[in-house]
N, C-alpha and C positions, 0 to 999 in steps of 0.2 A: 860592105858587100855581104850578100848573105853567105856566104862559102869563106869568108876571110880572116872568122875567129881562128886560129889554129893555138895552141894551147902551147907555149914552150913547153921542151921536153925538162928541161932545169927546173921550170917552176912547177912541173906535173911531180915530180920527184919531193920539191920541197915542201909541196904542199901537203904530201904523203907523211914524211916527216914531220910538221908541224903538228899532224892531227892526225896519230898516226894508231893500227892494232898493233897486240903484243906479238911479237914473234916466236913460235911454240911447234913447228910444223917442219921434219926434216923431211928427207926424201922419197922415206918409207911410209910415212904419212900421208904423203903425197897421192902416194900410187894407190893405194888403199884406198885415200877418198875418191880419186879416179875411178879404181873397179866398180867400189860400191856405189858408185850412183851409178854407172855403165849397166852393170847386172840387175837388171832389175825386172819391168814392167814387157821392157823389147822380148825376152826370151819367157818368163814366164806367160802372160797372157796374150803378147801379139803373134807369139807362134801362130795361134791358129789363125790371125786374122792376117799375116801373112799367106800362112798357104791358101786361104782361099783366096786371095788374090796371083794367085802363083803355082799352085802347087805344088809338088817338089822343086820346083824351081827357085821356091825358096831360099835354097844353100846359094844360088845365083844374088839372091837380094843381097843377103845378107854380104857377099862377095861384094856386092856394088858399092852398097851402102858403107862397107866398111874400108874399100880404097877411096875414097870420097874423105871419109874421117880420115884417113893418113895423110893423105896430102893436107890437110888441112891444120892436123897438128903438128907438120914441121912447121907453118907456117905459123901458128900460135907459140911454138916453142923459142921463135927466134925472139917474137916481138918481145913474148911473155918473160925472157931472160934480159932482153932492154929495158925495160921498162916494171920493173918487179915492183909493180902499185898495186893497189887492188882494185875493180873495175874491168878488168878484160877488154873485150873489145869496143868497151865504151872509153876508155881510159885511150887504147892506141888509136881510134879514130880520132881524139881531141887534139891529137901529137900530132897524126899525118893529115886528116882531110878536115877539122876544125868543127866549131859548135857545133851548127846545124845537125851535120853526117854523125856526131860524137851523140848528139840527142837522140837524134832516127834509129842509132844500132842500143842504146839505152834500155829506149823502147821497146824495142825487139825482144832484146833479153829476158822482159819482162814478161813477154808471152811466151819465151824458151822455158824459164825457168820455174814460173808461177802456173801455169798451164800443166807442165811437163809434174810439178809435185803434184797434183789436185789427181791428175791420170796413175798418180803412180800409188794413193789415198785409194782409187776407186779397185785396183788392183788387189792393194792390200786388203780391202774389203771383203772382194771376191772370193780370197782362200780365206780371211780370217771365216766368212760364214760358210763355206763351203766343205770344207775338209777340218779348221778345229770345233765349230760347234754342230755340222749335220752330222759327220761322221764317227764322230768321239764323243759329241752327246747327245745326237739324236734330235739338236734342237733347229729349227728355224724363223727365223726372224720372219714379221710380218711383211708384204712385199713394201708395205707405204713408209718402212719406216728402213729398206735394206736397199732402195733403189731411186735414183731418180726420175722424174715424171715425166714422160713418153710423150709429151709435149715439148721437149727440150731432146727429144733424142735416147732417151730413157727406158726403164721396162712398163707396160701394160700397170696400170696400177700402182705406180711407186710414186712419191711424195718427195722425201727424204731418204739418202744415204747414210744414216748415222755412224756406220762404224767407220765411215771414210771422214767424217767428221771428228770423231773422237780423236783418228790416228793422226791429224794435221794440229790440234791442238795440242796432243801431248808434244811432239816433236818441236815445236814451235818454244811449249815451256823449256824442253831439253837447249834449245839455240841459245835461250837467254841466259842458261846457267853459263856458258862459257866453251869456247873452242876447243879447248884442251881435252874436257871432258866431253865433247859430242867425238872427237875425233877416237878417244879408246873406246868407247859405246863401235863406234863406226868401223873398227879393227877387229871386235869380237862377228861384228854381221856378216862381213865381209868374210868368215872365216869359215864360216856356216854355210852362207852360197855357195861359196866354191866344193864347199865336202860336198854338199847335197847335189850339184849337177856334176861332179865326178861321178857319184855314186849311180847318175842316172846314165852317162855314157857307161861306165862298167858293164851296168846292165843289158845295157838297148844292143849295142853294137856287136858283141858276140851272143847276142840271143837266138834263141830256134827259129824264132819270128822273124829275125831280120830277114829280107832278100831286097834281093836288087829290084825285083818286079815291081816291087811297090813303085819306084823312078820311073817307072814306062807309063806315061808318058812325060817328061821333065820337065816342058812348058806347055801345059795344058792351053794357057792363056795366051802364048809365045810371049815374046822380050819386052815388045811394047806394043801395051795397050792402046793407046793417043793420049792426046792432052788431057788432063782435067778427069780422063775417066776414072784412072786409081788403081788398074789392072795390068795385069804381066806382072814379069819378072822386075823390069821397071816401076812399077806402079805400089808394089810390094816394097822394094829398096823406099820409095817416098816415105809409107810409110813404118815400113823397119827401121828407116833412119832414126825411129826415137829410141831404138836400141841402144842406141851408142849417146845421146842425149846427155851430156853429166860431164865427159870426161872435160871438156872445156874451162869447170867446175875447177878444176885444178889451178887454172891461173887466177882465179877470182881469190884462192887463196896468198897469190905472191907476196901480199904484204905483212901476213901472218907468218911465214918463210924463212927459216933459215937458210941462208945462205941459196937465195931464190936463183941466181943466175945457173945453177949446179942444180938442183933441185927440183926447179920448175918442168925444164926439158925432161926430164928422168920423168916425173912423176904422169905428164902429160904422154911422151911415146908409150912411155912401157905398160901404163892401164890399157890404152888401144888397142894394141897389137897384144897382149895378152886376150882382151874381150873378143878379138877380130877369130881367132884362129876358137877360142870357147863356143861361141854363136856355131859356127860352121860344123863344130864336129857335132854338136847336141841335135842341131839341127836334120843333122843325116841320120841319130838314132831315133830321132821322134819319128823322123816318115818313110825310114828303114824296115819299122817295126808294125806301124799299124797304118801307113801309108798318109797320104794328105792331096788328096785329088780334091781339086774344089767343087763344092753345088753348080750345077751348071743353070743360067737362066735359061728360057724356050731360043732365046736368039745368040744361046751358045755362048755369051759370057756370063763369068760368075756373078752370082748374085753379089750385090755390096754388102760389104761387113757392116753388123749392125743393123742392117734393112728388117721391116718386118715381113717381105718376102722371105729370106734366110732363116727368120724364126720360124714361121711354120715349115719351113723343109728341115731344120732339125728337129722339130718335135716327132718327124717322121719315125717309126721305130726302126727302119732302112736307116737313117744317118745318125741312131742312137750312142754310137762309139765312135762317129767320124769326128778327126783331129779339130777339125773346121768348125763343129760344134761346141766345142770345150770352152769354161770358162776358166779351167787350170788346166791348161796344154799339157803341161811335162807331169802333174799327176794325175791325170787322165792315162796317158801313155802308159805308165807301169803299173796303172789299178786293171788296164784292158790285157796286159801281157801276161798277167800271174803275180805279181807282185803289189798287191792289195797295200798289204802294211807298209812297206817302202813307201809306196807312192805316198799314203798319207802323211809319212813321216818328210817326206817332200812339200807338202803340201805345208805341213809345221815350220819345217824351213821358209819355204817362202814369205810367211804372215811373221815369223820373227824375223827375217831379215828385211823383207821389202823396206822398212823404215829408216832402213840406209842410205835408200835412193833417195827418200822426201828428204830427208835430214842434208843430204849435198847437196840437194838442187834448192832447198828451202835458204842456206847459208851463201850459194851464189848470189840469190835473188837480194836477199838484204845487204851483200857488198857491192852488189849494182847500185842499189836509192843511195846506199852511203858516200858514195864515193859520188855520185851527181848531188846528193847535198852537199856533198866539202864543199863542191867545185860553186853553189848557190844558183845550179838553174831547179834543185827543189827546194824547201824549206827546211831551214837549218834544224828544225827539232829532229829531222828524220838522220841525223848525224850526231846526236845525242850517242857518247858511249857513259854505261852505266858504271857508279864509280866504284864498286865491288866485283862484278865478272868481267868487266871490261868488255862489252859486246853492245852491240848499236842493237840497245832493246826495243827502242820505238817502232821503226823499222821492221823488226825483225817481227812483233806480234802485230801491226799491218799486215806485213806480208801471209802472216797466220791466219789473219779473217778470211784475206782474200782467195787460197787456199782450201778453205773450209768450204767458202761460199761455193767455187767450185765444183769440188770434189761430191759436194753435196747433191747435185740436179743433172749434172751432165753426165753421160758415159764414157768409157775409158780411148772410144775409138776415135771422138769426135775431139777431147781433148789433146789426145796423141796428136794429130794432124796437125792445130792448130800450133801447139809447138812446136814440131816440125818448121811450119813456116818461119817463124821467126829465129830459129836455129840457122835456118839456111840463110838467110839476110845476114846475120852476125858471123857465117861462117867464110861466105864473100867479101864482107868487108874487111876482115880481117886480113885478108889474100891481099887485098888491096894497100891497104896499110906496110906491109912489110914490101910491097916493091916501091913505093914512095918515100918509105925511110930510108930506103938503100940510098936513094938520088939525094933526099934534103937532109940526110942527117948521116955522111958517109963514113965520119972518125967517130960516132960514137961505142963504144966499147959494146961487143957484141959474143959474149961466153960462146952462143951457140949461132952458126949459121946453115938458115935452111941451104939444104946444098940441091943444084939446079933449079935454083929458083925461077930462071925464065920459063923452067916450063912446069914446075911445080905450082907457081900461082896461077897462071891461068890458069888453069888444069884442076884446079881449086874452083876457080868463080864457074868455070863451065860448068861443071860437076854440080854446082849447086843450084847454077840455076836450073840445068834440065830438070833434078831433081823435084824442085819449088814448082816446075810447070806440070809435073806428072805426080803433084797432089791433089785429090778430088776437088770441083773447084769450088765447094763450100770451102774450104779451110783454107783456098786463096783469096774467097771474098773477104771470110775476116782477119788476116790479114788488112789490106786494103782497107778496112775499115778501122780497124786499130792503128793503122797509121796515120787516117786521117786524123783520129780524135789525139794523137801526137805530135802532128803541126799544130793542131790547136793551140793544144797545151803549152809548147814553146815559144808560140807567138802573143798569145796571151797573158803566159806569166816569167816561162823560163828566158826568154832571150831578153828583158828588161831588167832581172834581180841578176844575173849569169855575173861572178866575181871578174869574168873576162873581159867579160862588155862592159863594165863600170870600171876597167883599169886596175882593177884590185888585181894583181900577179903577186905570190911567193917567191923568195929567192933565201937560196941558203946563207946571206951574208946578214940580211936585216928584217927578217918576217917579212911577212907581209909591207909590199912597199904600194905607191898607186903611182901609175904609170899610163900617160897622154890617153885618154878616153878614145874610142871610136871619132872619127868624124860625122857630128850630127846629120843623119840619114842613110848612114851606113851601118846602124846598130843591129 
């Protein structure tokens, strides 16, 4: 039957073991790679593409979007302390709901993860030409060679993104040198962000500027927009949710982990709920201080982010400082307020830290293919660890082209979305997976338990899916479309080579053992 591979959880372990990464990752590391992919792309650049889908009601999204990730990481925390492999919720769907369900959230991943760097590439770009070389030297790059082509969603004129190009290939080399040393790289970024958006609440929040007025009105757009349109406060959370993009990121490292069952859950709550309560307060001084009302369109909603309706209402010299304009939200904000050289120096931070976000989400994406190669629904080369850094380098500079390719022609709003979608697929399934362990797998040894989970998991899959419906519904066609060419893919190649399907099962007594085949027609 097609639903009837389920992967033992023994041999999901021993097979981790047999082919296995080195373990270098305590708890502090953990949380670290958590913030630093969390902080990234959401707060610096989709601030403003938030508020114009919201406008102050932003602090709402960001609210939504981030009890949504809470429940969701108890719910990774539990699995992710059972089952300390790497692979995430492709690994726990193999456990609970088998092949098939364990290929489809794989999939997903890959447009969580590979999507979500290229957007976070286009980010880095944005400040690296914006604030280190217009404002510090004066220079700007030509538009064909700093933008993608406006045919793909892009600016008027642009060709090629090169600097978002450049930053996915260095990063890429940094992956292959080794985890160890991408993780104290990612300790120093991580350190940076955080100074830099203290430094910008310091400011905003007890400023002259602030008032309250700027909040009136708090849902311009009200709460929800409807389906598919992208708007409200809702529609805002859909897309803010790539704010929080990363932390998930945490468990992909479990097998690099010391001591993962102690470790995993630490590292996974405590980035969240650290970013949850950061998002919210920055958020109040960005539109505290110079306000964040959205463009309005003639029929009274806002213009879509990225429209080139929206481009000519900011080239207006009326919407010349509005938030909603901005391609660096938070140094915009204190270049408008009086603090010119802050901001810049904000805007420094951003372009040297943003590569902490690619660098986590770049290292999930390669422990996803790895660990679907151990398992043989891809080809074994992509499970290739190299025998001096010890890092699945094949993989890992694939995932770098794909990345490049990206970041290189699309914009940062269209790829945010699309990540989005398949974050919320894998964040569903994972809900799913830990009430199905409870029933099929009740004595297995569990460090940490999500606590109320009858109402935790569901409370998770609803959350996700309203969420996935109140994405524009471009970024749910492709979706939809990526999952098609993912049945494909498994019916064509992965559910024939799959070590499950031919009986090849691990067990920790004699390797690799082969054990009764499917019955012919049930493959």
């Amino acid at each position: 039957m097609i639903f009837g591979r389920v992967k033992p959880l023994e041999a999901i372990l021993a097979t981790a073991e047999k082919k296995s990464l080195h373990r270098t990752l305590g708890w502090f590391q953990l949380t670290l790679f958590g913030i630093g992919c969390v902080i990234g792309t959401g707060i610096f650049a989709l601030t403003a593409a938030g508020a114009q889908k919201a406008g102050p009601g932003l602090m709402l999204a960001f609210a939504i979007a981030g009890a949504i990730c809470i429940v969701a990481a108890l719910c990774y925390a539990e699995v992710a302390a059972m089952i300390p492999v790497a692979g995430s919720a492709y690994t726990y769907s193999y456990a609970a709901l088998g092949e098939f369900l364990a290929w489809t959230v794989g999939w997903a991943l890959v447009l969580e993860y590979a999507v979500a760097a290229s957007a976070v590439c286009v980010t880095w770009s944005d400040y690296f030409q914006g604030t280190f070389l217009r404002e510090f030297f004066g220079v700007s790059l030509p538009t064909w060679l700093s933008a993608g082509p406006l045919a793909l969603g892009g600016s008027p004129g642009g060709l090629i993104n090169l600097p978002a190009v450049f930053i996915a290939g260095l990063i890429t080399t940094l992956l292959i040198i080794g985890t160890s040393e991408s993780a104290k790289l990612n300790a120093i970024l991580v350190a940076i962000k955080v100074t830099a958006l203290t430094a910008f609440i310091v400011l905003t929040l007890p400023s002259e500027q602030f008032s309250t007025a700027n909040f009136n009105p708090f849902l311009p757009a009200g709460i929800f927009g409807g389906l598919g349109t992208g708007v409200g406060a809702v529609g805002a959370a859909a897309t803010i949710f790539f704010a929080y993009v990363g932390f998930d990121a945490v468990s992909t490292a479990a097998e690099e982990t010391k001591n993962p069952q102690r470790n995993v859950p630490i590292g996974l709550i405590g980035s969240l709920l650290f970013c949850t309560v950061f998002y919210i307060v920055v958020a109040a001084g960005a539109i505290g201080t110079i306000g964040g009302e959205p463009i309005m369109g003639p029929n009274g909603v806002p213009f879509p982010t990225g429209s080139e309706e929206l481009a000519r209402q900011c080239a207006l010299p009326q919407y010349a400082e509005a938030l909603v304009c901005s391609k660096e939200a938070l140094a915009h904000v204190l270049r408008t307020i009086g603090f010119s050289a802050i901001g810049n120096m904000l805007g420094v931070a951003a372009f040297i830290a943003l590569p902490s976000v690619i660098l986590v989400l770049m290292f999930g994406q390669t422990r996803i293919f790895f660990v679907m190669s151990r398992d043989g629904l891809l080809p074994e080369v992509l499970s290739r660890v190299h025998p001096k850094w010890k890092t699945p380098y094949v993989v890992t500079a694939m995932t770098g082209v794909a990345v490049a390719i990206g970041a290189a022609f699309f914009p940062v709003g269209q790829l945010a979305d699309w990540a989005n979608a398949g974050t919320l697929f894998a964040f569903m399934m994972v809900a799913i997976c830990v009430m199905i362990l409870r029933r099929t797998q009740p004595n297995t040894p569990r460090s940490f338990r999500t606590p109320l989970l009858w109402l935790v998991g569901p409370a998770t899959i609803a959350g996700c899916i309203f969420l996935f419906l109140n994405l524009p519904w471009q970024a749910i066609l492709v979706f939809v479309v990526w999952a098609t060419l993912g049945f494909i893919a498994y019916f064509a190649y992965g559910r024939h080579v799959s070590h499950l399907g031919r009986g090849i099962v691990d067990s920790h007594e004699s390797g690799s053992v082969a054990v009764d085949p499917p019955v012919p027609g049930t493959r």
